[in-house]
N, C-alpha and C positions, 0 to 999 in steps of 0.2 A: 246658714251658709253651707253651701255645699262642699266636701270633701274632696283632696286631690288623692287618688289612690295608685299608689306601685306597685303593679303586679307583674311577676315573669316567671317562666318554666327554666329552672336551672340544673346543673347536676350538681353531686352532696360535696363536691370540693369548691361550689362556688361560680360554674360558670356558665353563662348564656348559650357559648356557642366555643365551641372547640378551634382549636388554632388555625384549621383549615376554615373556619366560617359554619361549618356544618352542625346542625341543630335536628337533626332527624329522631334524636335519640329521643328528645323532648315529643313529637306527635304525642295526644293524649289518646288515650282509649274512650271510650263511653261514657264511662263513668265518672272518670274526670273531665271531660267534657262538658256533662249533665253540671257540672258545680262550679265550673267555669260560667258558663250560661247562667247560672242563678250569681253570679257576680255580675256579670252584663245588663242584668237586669235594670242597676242601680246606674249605669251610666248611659249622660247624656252627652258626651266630648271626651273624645282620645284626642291624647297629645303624644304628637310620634316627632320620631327623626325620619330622614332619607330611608334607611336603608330598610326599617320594618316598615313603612307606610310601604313598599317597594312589594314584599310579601305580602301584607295586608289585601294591599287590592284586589286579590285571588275572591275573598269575598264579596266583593262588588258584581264579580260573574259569576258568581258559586248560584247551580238551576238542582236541584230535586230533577235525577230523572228516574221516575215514577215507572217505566219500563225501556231499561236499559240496553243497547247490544248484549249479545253473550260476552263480549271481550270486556265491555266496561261493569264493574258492581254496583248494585244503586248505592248511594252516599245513605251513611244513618241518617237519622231525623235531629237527632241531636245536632249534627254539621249544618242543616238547615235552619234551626232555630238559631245558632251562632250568626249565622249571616242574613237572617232578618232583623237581628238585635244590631248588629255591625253596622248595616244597611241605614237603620234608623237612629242614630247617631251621628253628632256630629262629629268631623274631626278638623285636625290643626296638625298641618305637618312644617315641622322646622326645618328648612334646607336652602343652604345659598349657591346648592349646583343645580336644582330642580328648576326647570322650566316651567313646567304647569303641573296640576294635578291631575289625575283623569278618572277620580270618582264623583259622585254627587256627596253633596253636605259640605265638602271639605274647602279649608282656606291655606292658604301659602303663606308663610310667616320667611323672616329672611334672618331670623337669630331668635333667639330663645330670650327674655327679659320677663325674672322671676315678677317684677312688679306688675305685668299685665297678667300674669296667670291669675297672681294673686286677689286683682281686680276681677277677674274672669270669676274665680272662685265665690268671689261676694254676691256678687251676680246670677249667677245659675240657682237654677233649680233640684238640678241631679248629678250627679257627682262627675268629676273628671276622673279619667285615667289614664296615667302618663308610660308608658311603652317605651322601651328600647332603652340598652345598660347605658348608655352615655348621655341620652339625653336625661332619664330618671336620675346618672347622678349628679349631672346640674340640679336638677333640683333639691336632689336631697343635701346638696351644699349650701343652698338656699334657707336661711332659717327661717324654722316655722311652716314654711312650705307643701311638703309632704304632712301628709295626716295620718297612711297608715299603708301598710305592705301585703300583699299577697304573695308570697313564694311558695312553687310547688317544685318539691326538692324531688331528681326522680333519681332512683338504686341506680347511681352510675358515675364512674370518674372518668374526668377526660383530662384531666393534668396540666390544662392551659387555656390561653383564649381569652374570649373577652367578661369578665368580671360583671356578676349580675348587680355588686352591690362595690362602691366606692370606696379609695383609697382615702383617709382623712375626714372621715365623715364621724362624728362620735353622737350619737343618739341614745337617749334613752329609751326604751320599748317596754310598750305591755304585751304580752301575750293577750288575745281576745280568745283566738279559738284554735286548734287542729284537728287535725283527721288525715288517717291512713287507709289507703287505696288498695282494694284488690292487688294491683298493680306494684305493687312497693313505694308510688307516690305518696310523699306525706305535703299535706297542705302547712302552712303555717301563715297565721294571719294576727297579726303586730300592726299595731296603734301607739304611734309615735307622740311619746310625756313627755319630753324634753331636750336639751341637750344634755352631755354625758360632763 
């Protein structure tokens, strides 16, 4: 069975995106990039809300230009293996204001029902990964649900906003692995044992 995985870029007080919406602070460098990408590896299906599928789609058009204007820089290579991996994935995005989607792979869902993930889950071949703080914390309200978390905590407070991880949620977690980034990014990656 394949695994549902949580992953998100937050800062060390806990949040996705700051009061104003703003998540700039989170861009990754390279290197976190490079280890982001070798997580992408393993998924076959992102499960979004609105508002990241919203952002997401930038990689639908994301082109390698190989010789750029002066004004524009070429994109790393790492940005382009992101959006080949992205590209060849399916997705499921959750929203009952969304009219259509407008990338390839992806399907329109009109609510979120932990019971068909869960079925999705038995199904697949390669792992799901579920995106966005309110849509991830439905599921991690979900028992059983979520299999395991990716957070990459980056040197930074922003004092509000939206919450990468849920209020009333009590889980028990293993530690699997970490890792600290040039960058002051530390990875954290937990493999959910139970409830708390």
């Amino acid at each position: 069975m394949a695994r549902l995985i949580y992953s998100a870029s937050c800062s060390l007080d806990g949040y996705v995106a700051d009061e104003r919406g703003n998540f700039d602070w989170a861009a990754p460098d390279d290197e976190v990039h490079r280890h982001v990408n070798e997580l992408m590896r393993s998924i076959g299906t992102h499960l979004y809300g609105r508002r990241l599928y919203e952002t997401m789609t930038y990689w639908e058009r994301f082109e390698l230009v190989t010789h750029p204007p002066p004004d524009r820089p070429q994109q790393p290579d790492v940005a382009t293996e992101f959006a080949e991996l992205w590209r060849d994935a399916d997705k499921v995005v959750y929203s009952r204001t969304l009219d259509e989607v407008s990338t390839s792979r992806t399907t329109l869902e009109r609510s979120f029902h932990p019971a068909a993930v869960g079925r999705r889950k038995r199904r697949a071949d390669r792992d799901l990964l579920i995106g966005g703080a309110t849509l991830a914390g439905e599921a991690l309200h979900s028992d059983g649900l979520v299999d395991e978390l990716h957070l990459y905590m980056h040197p930074v407070l922003v004092g509000g906003g939206t919450r990468a991880l849920p209020d009333g949620v009590r889980l028990r977690l293993e530690l699997i692995d970490e890792r600290r980034f040039a960058s002051g990014v530390v990875h954290l990656h937990h493999r959910v044992v139970g409830e708390h």
